[in-house]
C-alpha positions in Angstrom: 0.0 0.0 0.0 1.2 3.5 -0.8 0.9 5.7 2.1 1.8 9.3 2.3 1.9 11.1 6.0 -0.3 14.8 5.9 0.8 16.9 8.6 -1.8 19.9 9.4 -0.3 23.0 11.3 -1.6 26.2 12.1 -0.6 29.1 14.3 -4.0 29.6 16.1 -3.7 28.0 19.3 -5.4 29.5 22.6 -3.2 28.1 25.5 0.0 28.2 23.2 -0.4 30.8 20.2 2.2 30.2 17.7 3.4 26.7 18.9 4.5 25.3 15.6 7.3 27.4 15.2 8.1 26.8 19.1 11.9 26.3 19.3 12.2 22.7 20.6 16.1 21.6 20.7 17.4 23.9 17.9 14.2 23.8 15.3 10.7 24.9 15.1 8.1 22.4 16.6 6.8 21.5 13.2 10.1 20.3 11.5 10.6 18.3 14.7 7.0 16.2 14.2 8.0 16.4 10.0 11.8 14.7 11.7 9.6 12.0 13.3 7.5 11.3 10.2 10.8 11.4 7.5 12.2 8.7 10.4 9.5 6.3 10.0 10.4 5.6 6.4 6.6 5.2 5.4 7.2 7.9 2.1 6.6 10.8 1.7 6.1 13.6 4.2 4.1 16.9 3.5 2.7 19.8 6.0 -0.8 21.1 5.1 -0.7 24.4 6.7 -2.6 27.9 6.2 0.3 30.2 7.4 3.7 30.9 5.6 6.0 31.3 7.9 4.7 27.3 9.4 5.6 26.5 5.2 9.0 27.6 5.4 9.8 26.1 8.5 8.5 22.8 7.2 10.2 23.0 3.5 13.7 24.3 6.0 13.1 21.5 8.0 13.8 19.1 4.5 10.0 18.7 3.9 7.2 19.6 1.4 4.5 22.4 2.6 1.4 22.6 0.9 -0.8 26.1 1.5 -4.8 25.5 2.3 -7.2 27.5 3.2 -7.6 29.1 6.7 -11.5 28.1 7.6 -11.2 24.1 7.8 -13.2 23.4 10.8 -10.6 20.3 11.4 -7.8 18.9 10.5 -9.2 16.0 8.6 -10.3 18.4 6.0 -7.4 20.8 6.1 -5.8 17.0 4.8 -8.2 16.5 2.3 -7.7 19.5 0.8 -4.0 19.5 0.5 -4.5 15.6 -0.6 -6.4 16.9 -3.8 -3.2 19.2 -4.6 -0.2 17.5 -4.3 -1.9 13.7 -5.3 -4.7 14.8 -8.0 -4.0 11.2 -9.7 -4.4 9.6 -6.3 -1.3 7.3 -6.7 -1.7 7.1 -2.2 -4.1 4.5 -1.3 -3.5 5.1 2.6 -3.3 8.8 3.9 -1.8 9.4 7.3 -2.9 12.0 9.3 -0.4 12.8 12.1 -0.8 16.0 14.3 1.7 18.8 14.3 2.1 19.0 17.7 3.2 15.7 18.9 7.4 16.1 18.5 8.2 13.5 20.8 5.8 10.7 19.0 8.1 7.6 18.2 8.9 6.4 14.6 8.4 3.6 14.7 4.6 4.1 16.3 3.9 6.2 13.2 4.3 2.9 11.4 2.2 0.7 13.8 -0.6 2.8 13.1 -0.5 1.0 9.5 -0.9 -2.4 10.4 -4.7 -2.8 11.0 -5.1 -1.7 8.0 -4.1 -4.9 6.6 -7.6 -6.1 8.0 -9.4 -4.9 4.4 -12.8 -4.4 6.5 -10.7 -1.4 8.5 -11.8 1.4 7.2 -9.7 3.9 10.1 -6.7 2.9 11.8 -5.3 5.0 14.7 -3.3 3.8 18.0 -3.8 4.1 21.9 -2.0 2.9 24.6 -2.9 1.9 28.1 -3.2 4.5 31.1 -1.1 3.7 34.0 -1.4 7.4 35.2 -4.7 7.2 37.9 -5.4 11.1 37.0 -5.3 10.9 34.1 -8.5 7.6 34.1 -10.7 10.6 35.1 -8.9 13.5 33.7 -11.6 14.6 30.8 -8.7 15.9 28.7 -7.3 12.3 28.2 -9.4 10.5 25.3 -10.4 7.2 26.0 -10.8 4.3 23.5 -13.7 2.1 24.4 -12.9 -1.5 22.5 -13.2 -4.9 21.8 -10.1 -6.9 21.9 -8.9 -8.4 18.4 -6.7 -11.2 17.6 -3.2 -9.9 16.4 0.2 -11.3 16.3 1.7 -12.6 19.4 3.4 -9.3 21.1 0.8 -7.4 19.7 -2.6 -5.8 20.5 -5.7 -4.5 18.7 -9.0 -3.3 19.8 -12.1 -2.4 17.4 -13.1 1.0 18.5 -17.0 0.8 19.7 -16.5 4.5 21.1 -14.3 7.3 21.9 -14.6 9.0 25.0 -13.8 11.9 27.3 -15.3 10.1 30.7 -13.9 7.3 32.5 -15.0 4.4 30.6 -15.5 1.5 30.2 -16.9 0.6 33.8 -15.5 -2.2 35.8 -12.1 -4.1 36.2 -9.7 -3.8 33.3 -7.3 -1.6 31.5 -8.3 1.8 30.2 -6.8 3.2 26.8 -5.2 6.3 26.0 -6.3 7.4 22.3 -3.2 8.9 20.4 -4.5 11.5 17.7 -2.8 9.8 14.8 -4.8 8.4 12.0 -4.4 6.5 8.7 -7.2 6.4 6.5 -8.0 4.1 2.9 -8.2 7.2 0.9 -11.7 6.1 0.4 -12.4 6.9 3.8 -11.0 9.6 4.0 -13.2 10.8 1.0 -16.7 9.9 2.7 -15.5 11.2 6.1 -15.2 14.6 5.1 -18.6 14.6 3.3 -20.6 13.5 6.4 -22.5 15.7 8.6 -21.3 16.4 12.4 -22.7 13.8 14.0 -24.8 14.4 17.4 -22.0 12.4 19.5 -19.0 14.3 17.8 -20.9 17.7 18.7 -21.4 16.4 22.5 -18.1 14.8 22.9 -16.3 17.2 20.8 -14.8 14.1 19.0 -14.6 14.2 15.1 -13.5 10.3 14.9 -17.2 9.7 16.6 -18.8 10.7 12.7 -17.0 7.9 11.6 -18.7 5.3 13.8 -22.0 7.1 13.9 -21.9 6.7 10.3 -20.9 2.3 10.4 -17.3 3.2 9.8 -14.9 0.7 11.4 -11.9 2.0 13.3 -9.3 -0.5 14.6 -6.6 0.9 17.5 -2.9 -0.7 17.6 -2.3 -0.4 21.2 1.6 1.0 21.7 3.8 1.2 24.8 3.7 4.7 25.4 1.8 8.2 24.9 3.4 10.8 22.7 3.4 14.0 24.8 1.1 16.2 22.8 2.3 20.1 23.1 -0.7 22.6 24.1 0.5 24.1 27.0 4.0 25.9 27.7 4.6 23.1 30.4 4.3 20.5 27.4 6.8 22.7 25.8 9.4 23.0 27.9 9.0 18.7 29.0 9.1 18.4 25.2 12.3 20.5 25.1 13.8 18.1 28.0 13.3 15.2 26.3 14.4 15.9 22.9 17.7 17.4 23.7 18.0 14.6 26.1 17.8 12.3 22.5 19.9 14.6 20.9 17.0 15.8 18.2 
């Protein structure tokens, strides 16, 4: 499958205005995440942003940068639109979706996010990982994936999304997941996701991946070892500029 990673970026951010060109270890937070994505050695990496200064840190940074318009309501179809530009003879079957502000997220989990998609019934694939953290079971901020358990290969596992939450679910004994915001999509998908309607859940969770299960859509979740450490606040910043300059990005 040819897959091609769309990185959306833009400078409005109310907790932490500007934060793709944050300095994080020598370069801008957006050639950082575009670093990640060139490491995973999935193909090819471009930036779909609506600002030009976020462009020429991402084509500085040794990647492509794609201008779209500045009134996408999400990033799914700030992607779609920059997939119509630089792929009008759709040559990608798979389109990645990986969020500009997760610099610390690990190569190699950029490439796990693949592999339920070799299930053809997937229509979504995204990861999650397992809380440990109590606070963060109950913590609203922290998405939860609600699932049912799939066979995978050994040292592996997979759950089929039912729901995605912001309370503590599900009830009872048992693990709780961590949703990571990363998602690849059969371009298909991708295509009818953007067409639907907000769905009633979406609007009340404030989840966009909800429209794809109100509307049948399957989603599968590789579950991964760790959580990326998504930047929104100028704490996040300066942990994400500890642990990059500890790894020597």
């Amino acid at each position: 499958m040819t897959a091609i990673i769309l990185i959306p970026a833009r400078m409005a951010s109310t907790r932490l205005p500007g934060k793709p060109l944050a300095d994080i270890a020598g370069k801008p937070m957006i050639a950082q995440v575009a670093a990640r994505a060139l490491e995973s050695g999935i193909g090819r990496v471009v930036v779909a942003t609506d600002t030009a200064e976020i462009a020429a840190a991402a084509k500085a940074g040794g990647v492509e940068a794609v201008m779209t318009r500045g009134d996408h309501p999400s990033g799914s179809d700030r992607i779609f639109e920059a997939l119509g530009k630089i792929d009008p003879d759709s040559k990608a079957e798979i389109v990645i979706n990986l969020q500009g502000d997760l610099p610390t997220i690990a190569p190699e989990d950029i490439r796990a996010v693949l592999r339920p998609l070799e299930d053809g019934h997937v229509d979504i694939a995204t990861l999650g990982a397992e809380i440990s953290n109590e606070e963060e079971k109950t913590n609203p901020a922290v998405v939860k994936i609600v699932g049912a358990p799939l066979p995978a290969t050994p040292g592996q596992e997979r759950l089929r999304a039912l729901y995605f939450t912001r309370a503590t679910a599900p009830w009872g004994d048992g693990p709780l997941y961590h949703h990571i915001g990363i998602y690849a999509y059969r371009r298909a998908a991708l295509e009818r996701f953007v067409a639907l309607p907000p769905g009633v859940l979406e609007q009340r969770e404030r989840l966009e991946q909800l429209r794809a299960l109100e509307a049948g859509m399957r989603i599968d979740a590789e579950i991964v070892r760790t959580v990326p450490l998504g930047v929104d606040t100028p704490a996040d910043l300066e942990r994400a500029r500890q642990i990059l300059s500890a790894n020597g990005n």
